[in-house]
C-alpha positions as CSV (number, residue, x, y, z in Angstrom):
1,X,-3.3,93.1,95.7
2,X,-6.3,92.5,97.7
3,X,-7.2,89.7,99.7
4,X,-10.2,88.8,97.2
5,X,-7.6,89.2,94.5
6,X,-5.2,87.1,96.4
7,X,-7.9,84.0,96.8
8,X,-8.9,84.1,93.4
9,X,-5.2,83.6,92.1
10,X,-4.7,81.1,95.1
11,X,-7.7,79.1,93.9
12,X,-7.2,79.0,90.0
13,X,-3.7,77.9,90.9
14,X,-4.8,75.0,92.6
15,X,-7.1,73.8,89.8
16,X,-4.5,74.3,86.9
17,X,-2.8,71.6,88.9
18,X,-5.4,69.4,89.9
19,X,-6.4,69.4,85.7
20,X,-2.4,69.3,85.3
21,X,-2.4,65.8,87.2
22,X,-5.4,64.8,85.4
23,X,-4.3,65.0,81.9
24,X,-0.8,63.2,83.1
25,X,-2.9,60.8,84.6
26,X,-4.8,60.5,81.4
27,X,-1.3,60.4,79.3
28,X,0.1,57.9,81.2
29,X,-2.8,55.1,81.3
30,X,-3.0,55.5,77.5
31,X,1.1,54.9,77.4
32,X,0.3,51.9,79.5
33,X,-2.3,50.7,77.3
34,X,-0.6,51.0,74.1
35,X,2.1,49.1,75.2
36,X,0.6,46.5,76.9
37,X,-1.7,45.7,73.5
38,X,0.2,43.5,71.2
39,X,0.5,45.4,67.3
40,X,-2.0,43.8,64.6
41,X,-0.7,44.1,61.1
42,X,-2.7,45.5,58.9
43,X,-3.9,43.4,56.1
44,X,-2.4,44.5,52.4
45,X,-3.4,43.4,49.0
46,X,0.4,42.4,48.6
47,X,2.1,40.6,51.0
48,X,5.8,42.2,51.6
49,X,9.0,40.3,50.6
50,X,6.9,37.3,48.2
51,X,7.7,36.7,44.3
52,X,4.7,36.7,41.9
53,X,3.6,33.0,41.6
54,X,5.7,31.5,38.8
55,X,3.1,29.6,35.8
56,X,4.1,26.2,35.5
57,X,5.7,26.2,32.0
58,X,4.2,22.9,30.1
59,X,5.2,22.2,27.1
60,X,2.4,21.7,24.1
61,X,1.3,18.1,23.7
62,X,1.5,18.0,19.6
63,X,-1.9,16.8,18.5
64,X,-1.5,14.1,15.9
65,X,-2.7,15.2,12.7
66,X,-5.1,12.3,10.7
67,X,-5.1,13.2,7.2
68,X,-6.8,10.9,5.1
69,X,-4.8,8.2,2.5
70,X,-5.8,6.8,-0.5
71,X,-6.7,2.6,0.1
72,X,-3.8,0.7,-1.1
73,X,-4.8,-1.1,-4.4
74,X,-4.5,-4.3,-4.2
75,X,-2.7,-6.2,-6.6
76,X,-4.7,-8.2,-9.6
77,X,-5.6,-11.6,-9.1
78,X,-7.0,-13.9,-11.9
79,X,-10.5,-14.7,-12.2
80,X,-11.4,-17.7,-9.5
81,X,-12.6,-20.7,-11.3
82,X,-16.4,-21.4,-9.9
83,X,-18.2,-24.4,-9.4
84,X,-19.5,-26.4,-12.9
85,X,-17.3,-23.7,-15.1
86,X,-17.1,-26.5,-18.1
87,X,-13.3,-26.8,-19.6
88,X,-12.5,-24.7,-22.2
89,X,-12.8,-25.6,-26.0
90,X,-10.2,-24.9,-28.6
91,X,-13.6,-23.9,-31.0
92,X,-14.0,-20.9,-28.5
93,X,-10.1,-20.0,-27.5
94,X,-8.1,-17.5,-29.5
95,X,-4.3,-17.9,-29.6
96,X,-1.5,-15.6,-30.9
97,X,2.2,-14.8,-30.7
98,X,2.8,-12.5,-28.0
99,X,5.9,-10.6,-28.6
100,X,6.4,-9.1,-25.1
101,X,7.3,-12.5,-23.2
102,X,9.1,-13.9,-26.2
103,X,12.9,-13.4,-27.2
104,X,16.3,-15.0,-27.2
105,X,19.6,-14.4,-26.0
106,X,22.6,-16.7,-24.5
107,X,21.6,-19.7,-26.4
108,X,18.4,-19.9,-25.6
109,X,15.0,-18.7,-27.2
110,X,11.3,-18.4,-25.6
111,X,8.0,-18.0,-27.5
112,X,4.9,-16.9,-25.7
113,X,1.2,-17.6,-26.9
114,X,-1.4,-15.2,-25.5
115,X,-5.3,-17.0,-24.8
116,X,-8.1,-15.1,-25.3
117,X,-12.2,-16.6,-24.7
118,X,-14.3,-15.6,-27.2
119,X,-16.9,-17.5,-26.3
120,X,-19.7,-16.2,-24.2
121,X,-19.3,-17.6,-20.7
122,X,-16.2,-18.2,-18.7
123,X,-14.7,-21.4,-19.1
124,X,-11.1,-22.8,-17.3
125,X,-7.8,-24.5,-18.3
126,X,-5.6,-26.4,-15.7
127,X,-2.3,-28.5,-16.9
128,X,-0.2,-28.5,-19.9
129,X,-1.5,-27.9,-23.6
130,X,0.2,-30.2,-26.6
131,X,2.2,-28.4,-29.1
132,X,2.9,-29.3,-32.4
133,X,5.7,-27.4,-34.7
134,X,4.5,-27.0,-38.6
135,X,6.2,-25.8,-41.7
136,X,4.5,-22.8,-43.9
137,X,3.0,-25.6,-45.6
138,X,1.0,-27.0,-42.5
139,X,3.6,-30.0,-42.8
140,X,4.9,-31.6,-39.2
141,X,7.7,-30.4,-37.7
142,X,10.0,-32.2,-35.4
143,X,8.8,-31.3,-32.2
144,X,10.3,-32.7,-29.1
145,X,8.4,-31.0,-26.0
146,X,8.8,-31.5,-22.2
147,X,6.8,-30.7,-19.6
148,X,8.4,-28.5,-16.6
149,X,7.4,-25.9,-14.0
150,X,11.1,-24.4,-14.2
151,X,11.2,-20.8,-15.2
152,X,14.7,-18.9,-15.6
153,X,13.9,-17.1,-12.7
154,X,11.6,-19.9,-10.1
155,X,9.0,-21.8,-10.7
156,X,5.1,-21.9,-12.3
157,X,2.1,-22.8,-10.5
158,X,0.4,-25.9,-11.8
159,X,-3.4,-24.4,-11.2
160,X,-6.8,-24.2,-12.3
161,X,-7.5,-20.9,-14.5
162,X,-10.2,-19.5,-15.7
163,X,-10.7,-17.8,-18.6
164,X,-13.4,-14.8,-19.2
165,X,-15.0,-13.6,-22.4
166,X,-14.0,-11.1,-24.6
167,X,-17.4,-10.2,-25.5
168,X,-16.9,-11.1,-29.4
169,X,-17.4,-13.8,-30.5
170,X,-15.8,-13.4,-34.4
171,X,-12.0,-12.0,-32.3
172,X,-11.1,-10.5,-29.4
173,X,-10.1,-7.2,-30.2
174,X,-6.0,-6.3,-29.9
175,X,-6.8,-3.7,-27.2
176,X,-8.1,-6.3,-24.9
177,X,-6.0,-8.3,-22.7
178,X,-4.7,-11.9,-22.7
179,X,-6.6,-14.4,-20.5
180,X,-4.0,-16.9,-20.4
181,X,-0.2,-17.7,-21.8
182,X,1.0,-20.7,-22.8
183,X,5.4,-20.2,-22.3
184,X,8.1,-23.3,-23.7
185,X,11.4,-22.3,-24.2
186,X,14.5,-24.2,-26.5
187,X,18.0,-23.7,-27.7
188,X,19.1,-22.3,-30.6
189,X,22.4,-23.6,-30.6
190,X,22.7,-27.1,-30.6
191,X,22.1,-29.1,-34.1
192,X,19.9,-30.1,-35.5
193,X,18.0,-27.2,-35.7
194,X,14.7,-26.8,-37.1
195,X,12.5,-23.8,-38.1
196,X,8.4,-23.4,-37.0
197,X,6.4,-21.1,-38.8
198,X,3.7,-22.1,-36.9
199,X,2.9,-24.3,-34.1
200,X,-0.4,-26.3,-33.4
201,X,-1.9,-26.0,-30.1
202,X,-4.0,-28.6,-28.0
203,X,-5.0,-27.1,-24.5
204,X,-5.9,-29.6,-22.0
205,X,-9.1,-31.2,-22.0
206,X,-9.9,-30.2,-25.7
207,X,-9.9,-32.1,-28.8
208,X,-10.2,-29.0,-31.0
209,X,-6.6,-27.6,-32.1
210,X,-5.7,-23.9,-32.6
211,X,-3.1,-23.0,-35.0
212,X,-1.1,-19.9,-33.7
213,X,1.5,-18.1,-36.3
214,X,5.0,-17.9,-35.3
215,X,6.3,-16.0,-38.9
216,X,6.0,-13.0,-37.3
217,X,8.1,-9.5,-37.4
218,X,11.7,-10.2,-37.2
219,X,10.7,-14.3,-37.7
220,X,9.5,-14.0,-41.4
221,X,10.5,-17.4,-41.8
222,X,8.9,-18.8,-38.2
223,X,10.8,-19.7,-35.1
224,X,14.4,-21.2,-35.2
225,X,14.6,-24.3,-32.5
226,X,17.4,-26.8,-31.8
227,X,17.9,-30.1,-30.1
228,X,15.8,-31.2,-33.1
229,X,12.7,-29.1,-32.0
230,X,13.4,-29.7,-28.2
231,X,11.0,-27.7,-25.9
232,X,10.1,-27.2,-22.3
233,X,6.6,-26.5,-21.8
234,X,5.5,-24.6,-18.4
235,X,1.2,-25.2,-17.6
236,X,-0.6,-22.7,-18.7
237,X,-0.7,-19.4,-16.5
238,X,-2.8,-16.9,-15.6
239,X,-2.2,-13.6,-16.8
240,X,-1.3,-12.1,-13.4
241,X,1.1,-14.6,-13.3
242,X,2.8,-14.3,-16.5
243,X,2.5,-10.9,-16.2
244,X,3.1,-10.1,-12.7
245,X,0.7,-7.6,-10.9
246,X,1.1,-4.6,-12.8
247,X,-1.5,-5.8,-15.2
248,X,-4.6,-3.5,-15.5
């Protein structure tokens, strides 16, 4: 080789090492960097290692349901008496056997009369009417009457009732209800005994008497009464309360 030949080599020999100690240079301050930097995580949508957030379970409040209800009906009452309503006359009061209250059984027997107002205003009764037993001949009757508030099952009230019209004056039709009962109970066991075929009524405050048949069905010859006609007599009652509040 010649000496050019031989510098040339010498030379690129020395700067294949220089850039040899360059690049490990290079290598080792980037080493020294990397490991001197502390590491950053990287941010993620999901987080490593968690459980999906758990919904509170709550249970359902129930709603309370309002569904509309009929009113409650309120039970009958009888007609309030009003100021000035003038006492009832026997010329404008129509009185009849009322089968449905009336009976016998274990020595006893009860008659009921039903009131009707066939006048043309409302009028009232308070207290106890007069009653008068009478043969089919319109003949008196031994009648022994007393007056009570004792029922078989309490007692009546002693109050002011009044009484409204029918809306005919010539008779209150069957179909329309009682306004009033007069109720008197007896034995039929203990003699004398005496029969009513019909009884004669004076209601309180009247002078006027209404006759009321008691020879009904199953009574063709009247009503059978002993203790020589002896009868308790309750005050006349409304029909709610003879009735009880299932009238309509």
């Amino acid at each position: 080789m010649s000496a050019p030949d031989q510098r040339f080599f010498a030379g690129a020999s020395q700067r294949m090492a220089r850039y040899g100690l360059l690049v490990a240079s290079a290598l080792t301050a980037t080493l020294v960097s990397c490991t001197s930097s502390p590491l950053v995580p990287t941010a993620s949508n999901a987080p490593l290692n968690t459980q999906p957030p758990i919904a509170p379970s709550i249970a359902p409040t129930a709603t309370p349901t309002i569904s509309p209800t009929a009113p409650p009906t309120p039970s009958p009452t009888a007609p309030i008496v009003t100021a000035g309503e003038l006492t009832c006359t026997g010329s404008q009061l129509q009185i009849a056997f009322w089968p449905a209250l009336s009976g016998g059984g274990a020595g006893s027997v009860a008659v009921s009369l039903a009131i009707w107002n066939r006048g043309t205003r409302p009028c009232r009764i308070h207290g106890w009417a007069t009653l008068q037993f009478l043969n089919p001949a319109g003949g008196l009757v031994s009648t022994r009457w007393v007056e009570t508030t004792a029922t078989f099952g309490g007692r009546a009230r002693l109050e002011a009732i009044s009484l409204l019209p029918c809306g005919e004056s010539n008779g209150c039709p069957s179909g329309v209800a009682p306004a009033a009962f007069i109720n008197f109970f007896g034995d039929d066991v203990i003699e004398p005994c005496v029969t009513a075929a019909r009884v004669r009524v004076l209601t309180p405050g009247t002078s006027i008497p209404v006759v009321a048949n008691l020879s009904v069905q199953g009574y063709t010859d009247g009503q059978v009464f002993c203790s020589d006609g002896k009868i308790s007599v309750l005050p006349v009652q409304s029909a709610v309360e003879a009735l009880g509040p299932t009238l309509s």
